[in-house]
C-alpha positions as a Markdown table, in Angstrom:
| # | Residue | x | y | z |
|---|---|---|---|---|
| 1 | Unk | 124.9 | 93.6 | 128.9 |
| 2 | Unk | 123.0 | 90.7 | 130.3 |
| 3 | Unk | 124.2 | 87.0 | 130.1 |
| 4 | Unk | 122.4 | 86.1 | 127.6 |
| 5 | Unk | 123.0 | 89.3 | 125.6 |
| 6 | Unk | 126.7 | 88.6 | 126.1 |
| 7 | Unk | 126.4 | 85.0 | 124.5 |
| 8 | Unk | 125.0 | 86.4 | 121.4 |
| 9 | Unk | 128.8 | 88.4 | 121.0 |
| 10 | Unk | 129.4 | 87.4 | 117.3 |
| 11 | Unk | 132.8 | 88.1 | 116.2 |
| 12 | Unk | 133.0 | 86.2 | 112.7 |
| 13 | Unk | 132.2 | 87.7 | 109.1 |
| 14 | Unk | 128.3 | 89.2 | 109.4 |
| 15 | Unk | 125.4 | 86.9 | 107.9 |
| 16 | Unk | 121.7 | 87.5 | 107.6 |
| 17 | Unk | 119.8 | 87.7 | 111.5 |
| 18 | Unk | 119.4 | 84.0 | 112.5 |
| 19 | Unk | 115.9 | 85.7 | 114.3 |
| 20 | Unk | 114.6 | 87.6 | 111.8 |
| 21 | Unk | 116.5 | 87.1 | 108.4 |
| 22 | Unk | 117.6 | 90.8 | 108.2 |
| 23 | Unk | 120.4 | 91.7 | 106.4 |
| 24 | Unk | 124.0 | 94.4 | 107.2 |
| 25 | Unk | 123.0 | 94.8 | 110.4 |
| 26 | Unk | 124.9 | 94.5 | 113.8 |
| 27 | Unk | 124.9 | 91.0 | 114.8 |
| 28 | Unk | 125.3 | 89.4 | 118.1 |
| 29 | Unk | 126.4 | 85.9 | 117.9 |
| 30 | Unk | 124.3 | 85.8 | 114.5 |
| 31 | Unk | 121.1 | 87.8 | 115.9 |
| 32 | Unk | 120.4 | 91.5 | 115.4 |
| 33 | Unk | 119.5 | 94.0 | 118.4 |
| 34 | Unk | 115.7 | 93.6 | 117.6 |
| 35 | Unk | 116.0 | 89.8 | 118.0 |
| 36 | Unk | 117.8 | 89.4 | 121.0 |
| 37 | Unk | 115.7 | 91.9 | 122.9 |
| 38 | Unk | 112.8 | 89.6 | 121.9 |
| 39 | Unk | 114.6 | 86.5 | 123.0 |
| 40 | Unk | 115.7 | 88.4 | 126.1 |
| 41 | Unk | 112.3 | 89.2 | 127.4 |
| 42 | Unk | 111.1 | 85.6 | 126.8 |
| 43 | Unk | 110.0 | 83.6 | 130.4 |
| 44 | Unk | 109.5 | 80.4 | 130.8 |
| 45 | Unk | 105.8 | 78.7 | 131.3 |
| 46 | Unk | 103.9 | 75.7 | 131.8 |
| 47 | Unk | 102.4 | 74.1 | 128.3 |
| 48 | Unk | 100.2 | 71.3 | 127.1 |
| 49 | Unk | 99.3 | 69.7 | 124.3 |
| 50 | Unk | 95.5 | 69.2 | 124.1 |
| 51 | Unk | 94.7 | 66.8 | 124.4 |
| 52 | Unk | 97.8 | 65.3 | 125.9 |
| 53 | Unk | 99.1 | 62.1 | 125.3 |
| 54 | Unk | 99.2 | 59.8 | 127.8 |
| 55 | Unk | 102.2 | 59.4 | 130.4 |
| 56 | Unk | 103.2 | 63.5 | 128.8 |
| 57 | Unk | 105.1 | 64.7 | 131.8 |
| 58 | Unk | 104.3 | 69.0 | 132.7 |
| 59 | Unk | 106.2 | 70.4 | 130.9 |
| 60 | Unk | 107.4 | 74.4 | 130.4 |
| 61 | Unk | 108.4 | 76.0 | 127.2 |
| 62 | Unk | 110.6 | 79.3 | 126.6 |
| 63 | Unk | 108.7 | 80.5 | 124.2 |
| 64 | Unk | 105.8 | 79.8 | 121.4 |
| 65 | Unk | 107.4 | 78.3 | 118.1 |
| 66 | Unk | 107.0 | 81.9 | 116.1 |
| 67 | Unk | 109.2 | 84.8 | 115.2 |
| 68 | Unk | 112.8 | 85.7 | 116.4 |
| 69 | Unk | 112.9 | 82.2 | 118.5 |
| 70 | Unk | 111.4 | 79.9 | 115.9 |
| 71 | Unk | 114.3 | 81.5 | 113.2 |
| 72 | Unk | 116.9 | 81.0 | 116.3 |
| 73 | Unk | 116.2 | 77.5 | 116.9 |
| 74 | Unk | 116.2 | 76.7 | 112.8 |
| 75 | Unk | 119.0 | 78.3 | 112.1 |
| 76 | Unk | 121.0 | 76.0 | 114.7 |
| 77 | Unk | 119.2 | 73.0 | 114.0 |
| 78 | Unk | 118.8 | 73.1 | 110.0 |
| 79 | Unk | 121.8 | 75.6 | 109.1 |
| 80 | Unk | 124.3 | 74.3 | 111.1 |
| 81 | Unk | 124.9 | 77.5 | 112.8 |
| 82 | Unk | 126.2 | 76.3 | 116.0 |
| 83 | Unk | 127.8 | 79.3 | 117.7 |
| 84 | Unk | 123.7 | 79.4 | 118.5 |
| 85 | Unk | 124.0 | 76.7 | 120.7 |
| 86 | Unk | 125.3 | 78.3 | 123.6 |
| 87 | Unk | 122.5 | 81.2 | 124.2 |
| 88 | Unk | 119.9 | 78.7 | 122.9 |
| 89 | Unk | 121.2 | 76.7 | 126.2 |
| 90 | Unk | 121.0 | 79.4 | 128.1 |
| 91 | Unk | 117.5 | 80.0 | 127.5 |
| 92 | Unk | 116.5 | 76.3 | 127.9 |
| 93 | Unk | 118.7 | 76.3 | 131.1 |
| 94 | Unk | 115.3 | 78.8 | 132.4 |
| 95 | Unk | 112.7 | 76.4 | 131.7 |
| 96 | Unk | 114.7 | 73.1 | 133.0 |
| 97 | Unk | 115.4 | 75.8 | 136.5 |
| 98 | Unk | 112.2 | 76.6 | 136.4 |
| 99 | Unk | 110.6 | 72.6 | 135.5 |
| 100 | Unk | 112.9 | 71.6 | 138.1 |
| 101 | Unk | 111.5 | 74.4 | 141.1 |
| 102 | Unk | 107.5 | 73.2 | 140.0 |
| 103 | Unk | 108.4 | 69.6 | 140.6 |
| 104 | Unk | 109.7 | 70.3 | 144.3 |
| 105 | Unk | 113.4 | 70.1 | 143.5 |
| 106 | Unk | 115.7 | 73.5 | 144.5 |
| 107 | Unk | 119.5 | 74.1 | 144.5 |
| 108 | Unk | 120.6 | 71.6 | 146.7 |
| 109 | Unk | 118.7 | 68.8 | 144.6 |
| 110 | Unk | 121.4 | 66.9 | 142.1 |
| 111 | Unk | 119.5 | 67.7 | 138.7 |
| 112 | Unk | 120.1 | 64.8 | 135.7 |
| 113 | Unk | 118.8 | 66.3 | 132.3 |
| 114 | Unk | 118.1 | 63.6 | 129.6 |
| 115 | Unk | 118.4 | 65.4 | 125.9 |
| 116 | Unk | 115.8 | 63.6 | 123.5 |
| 117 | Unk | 118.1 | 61.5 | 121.2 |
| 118 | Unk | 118.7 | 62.3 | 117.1 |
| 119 | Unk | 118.8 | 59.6 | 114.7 |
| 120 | Unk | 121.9 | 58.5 | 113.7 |
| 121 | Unk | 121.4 | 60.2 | 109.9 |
| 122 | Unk | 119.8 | 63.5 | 112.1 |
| 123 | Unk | 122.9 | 63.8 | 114.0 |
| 124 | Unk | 125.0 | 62.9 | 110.6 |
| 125 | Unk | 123.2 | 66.1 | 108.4 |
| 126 | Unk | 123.4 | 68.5 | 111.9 |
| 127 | Unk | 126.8 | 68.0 | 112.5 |
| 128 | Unk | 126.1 | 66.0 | 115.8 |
| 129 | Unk | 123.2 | 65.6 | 118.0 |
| 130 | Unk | 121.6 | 69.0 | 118.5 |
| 131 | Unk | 119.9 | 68.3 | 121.6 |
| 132 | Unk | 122.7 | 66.6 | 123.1 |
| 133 | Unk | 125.0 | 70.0 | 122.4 |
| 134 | Unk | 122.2 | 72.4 | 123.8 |
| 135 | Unk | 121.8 | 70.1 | 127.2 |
| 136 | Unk | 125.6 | 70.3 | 127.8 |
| 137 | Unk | 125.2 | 74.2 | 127.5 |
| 138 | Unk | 122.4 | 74.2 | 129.6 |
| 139 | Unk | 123.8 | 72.2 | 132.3 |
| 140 | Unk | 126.7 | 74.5 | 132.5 |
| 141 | Unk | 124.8 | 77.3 | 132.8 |
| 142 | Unk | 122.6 | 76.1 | 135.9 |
| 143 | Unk | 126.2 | 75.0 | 137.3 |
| 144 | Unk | 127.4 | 78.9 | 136.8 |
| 145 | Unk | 123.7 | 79.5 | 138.9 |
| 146 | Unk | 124.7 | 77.2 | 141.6 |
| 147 | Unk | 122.8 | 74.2 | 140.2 |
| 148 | Unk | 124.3 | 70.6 | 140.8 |
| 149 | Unk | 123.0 | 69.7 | 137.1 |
| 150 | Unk | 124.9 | 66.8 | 134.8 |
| 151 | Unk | 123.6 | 65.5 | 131.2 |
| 152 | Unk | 122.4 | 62.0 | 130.9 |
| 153 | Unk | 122.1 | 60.5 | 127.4 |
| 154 | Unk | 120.3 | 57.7 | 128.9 |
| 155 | Unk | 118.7 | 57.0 | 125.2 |
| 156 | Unk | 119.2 | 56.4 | 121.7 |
| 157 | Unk | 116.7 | 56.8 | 118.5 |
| 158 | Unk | 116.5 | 54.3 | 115.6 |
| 159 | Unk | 115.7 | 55.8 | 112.6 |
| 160 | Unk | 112.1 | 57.2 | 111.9 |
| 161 | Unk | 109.8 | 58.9 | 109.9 |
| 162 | Unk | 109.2 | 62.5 | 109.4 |
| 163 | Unk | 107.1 | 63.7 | 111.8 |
| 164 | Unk | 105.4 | 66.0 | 109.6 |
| 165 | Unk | 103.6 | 63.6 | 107.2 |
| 166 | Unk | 102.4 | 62.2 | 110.7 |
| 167 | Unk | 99.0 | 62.0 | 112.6 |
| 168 | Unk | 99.2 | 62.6 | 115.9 |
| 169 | Unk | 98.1 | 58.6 | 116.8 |
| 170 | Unk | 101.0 | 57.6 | 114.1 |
| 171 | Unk | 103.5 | 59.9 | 116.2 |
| 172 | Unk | 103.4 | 58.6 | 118.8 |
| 173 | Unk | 103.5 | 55.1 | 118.0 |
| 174 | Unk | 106.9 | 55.7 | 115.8 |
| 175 | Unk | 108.1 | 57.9 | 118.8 |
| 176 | Unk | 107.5 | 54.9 | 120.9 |
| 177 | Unk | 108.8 | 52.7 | 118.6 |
| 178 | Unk | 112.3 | 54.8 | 117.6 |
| 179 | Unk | 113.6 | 54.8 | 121.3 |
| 180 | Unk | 115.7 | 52.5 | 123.3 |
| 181 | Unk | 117.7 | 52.5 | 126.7 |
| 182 | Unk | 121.4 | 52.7 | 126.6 |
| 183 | Unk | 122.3 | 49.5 | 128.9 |
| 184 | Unk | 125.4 | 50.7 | 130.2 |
| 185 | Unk | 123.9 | 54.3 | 131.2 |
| 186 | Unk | 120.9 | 52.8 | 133.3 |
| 187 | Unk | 123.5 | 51.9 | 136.4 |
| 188 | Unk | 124.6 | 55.2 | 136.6 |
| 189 | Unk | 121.0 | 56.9 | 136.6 |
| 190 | Unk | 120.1 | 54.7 | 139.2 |
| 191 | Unk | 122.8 | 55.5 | 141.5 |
| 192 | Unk | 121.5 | 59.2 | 140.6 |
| 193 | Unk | 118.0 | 58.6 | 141.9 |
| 194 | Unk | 119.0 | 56.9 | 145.3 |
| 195 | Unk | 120.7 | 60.1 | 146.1 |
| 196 | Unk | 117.4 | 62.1 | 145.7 |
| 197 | Unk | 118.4 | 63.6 | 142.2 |
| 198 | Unk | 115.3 | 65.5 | 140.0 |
| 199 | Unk | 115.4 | 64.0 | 136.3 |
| 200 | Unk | 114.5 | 66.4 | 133.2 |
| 201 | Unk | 114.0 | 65.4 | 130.0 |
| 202 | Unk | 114.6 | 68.1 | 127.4 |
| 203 | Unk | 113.8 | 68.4 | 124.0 |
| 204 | Unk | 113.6 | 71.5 | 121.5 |
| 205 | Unk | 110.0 | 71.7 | 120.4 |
| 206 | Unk | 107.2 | 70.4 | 122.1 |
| 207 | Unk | 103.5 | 69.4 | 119.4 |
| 208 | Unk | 101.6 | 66.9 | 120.0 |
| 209 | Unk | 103.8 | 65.7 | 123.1 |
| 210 | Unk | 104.5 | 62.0 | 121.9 |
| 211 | Unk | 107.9 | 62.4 | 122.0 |
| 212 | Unk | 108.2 | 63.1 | 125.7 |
| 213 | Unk | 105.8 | 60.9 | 126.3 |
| 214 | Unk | 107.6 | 58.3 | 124.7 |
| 215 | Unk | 110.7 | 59.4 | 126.3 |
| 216 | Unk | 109.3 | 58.9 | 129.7 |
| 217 | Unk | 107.5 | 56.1 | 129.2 |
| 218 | Unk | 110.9 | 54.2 | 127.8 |
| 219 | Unk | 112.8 | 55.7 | 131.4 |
| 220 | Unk | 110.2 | 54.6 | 133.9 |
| 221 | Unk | 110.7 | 51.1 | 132.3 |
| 222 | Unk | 114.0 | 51.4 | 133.7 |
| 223 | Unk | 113.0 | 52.8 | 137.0 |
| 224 | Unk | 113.8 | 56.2 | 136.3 |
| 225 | Unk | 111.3 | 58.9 | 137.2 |
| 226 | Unk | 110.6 | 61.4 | 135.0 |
| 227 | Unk | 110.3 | 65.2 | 137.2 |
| 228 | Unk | 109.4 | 67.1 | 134.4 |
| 229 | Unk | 110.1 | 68.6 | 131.0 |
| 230 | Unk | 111.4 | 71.4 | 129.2 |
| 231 | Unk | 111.4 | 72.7 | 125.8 |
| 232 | Unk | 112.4 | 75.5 | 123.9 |
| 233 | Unk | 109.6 | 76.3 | 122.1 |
| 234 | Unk | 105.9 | 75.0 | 122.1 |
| 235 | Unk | 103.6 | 75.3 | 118.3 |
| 236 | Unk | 100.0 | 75.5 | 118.6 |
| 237 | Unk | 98.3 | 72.4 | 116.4 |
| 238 | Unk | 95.9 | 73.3 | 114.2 |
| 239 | Unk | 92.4 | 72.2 | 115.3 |
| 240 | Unk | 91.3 | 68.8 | 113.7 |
| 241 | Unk | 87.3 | 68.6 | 112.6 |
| 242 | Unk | 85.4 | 65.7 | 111.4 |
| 243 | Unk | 86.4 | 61.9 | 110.9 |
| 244 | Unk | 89.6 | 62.9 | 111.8 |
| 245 | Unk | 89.0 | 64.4 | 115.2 |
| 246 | Unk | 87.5 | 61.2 | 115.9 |
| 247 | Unk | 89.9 | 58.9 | 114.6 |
| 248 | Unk | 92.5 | 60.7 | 116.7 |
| 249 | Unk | 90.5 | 60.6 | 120.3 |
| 250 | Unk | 89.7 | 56.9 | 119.6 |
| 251 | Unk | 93.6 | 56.4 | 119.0 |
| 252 | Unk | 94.7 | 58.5 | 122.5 |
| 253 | Unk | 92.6 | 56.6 | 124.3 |
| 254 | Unk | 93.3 | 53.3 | 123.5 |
| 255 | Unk | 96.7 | 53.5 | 124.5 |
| 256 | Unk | 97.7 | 52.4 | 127.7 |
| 257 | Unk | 97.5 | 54.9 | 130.4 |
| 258 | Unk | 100.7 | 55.4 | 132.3 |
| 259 | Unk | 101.1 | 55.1 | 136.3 |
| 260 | Unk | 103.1 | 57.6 | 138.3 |
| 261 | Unk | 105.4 | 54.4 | 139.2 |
| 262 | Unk | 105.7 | 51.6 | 136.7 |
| 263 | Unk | 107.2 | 47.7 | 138.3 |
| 264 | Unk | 110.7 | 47.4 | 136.4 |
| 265 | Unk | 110.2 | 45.3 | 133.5 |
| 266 | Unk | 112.6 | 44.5 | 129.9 |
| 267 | Unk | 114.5 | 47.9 | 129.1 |
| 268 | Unk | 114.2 | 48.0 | 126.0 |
| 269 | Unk | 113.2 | 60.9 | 115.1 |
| 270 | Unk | 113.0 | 63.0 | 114.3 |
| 271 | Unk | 112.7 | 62.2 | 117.9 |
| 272 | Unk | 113.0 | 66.1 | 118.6 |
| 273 | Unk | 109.8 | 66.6 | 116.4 |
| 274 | Unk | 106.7 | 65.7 | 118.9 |
């Protein structure tokens, strides 16, 4: 059985397929034999939002935000199901390997993954902070691979509003808006940089892209370079028409572009939602 196949062992009473929602049949670690085959055969790829937001770092996805992965990744996050956690990390241990190996970075490179925070009250109704969890079992599964990769929870989110009820111009002003550096973490990344490290931010879903463009706008201002991204899944946004299509070009670019390498200046929801 392969490593991920093994993660998805479930030993505890049977539930409905966190994949696929089927019911009395075999379950491995919560997903059903259909399921994990699906999530098995998933590589990661390079994805972009279009248009994408400014200062949105590449970024690779496991998979498209549909079927056996999108039911996987809500029944951790909204159900509390966190025996998930583990073989959801292993999958978004692929795309931070393979985010890391398109930036220039290989085995021998120290790799510092930075989980997009949850809001206090997201963390409170998930049991903790979901990305947080999925970074650490990440990071140990590059280490099994022979990967020097640590966590960094270089951030923090202030509360926020749904996402969902957003525009895209309005998400990425309150994803800009939510985040702030952790002061005593900066020292620590920094001594991470000198020594050549490659820094991924990681997040579960990737839309419009605000978040992780937030997210790497708010660690440049503290001199830390952003390599890359990975997610676990990517959605495709509806097309926007009319007025609105307008309104939301005019918005994208009026905001500031960002530089590859931004001066240090003052460090200063669901962040996971953009």
């Amino acid at each position: 059985m392969s490593r991920l196949g093994a993660d998805l062992a479930d030993l505890v009473l049977p539930s409905a397929c966190a994949g696929c929602g089927a019911e009395r049949v075999v379950l491995r670690h919560g997903a059903c034999e259909a399921c994990v085959a699906v999530l098995e055969a998933l590589r990661p790829y390079p994805t972009m939002p279009e248009p994408p937001p400014p200062g949105m770092p590449a970024c690779v996805a496991v998979g498209g935000y549909a079927g056996a992965l999108r039911g996987v990744l809500l029944a951790y996050k909204e159900r509390n199901r966190h025996r998930l956690a583990r073989p959801l990390g292993s999958l978004l241990a692929t795309a931070i390997a393979d985010a890391a190996i398109r930036a220039g970075s290989d085995h021998r490179s120290p790799l510092l993954l930075v989980p997009v925070p949850s809001t206090g009250r997201a963390a409170r109704e998930r049991g903790g902070d979901h990305m947080a969890r999925l970074a650490a079992h990440a990071a140990s599964r590059l280490r099994a691979a022979g990967w020097q990769a640590n966590v960094g929870r270089m951030l923090r989110a202030l509360p926020r509003p749904d996402s969902a009820s957003l525009t895209v111009a309005e998400r990425a002003t309150s994803a800009e808006n939510s985040l702030r550096i952790r002061g005593t973490r900066i020292r620590i990344s920094r001594r991470r940089r000198t020594i050549g490290g490659t820094l991924i931010v990681v997040d579960d879903i990737v839309t419009t892209g605000a978040t992780l463009a937030a997210v790497t706008g708010r660690l440049r201002e503290a001199d830390m370079q952003v390599a890359g991204a990975a997610v676990l899944a990517a959605t495709r946004l509806r097309k926007v028409r009319g007025p609105a299509r307008n309104q939301a070009r005019a918005a994208a670019a009026s905001r500031p572009k960002v530089p590859g390498s931004v001066p240090r200046t003052r460090g200063d929801g669901r962040p996971s939602a953009g």
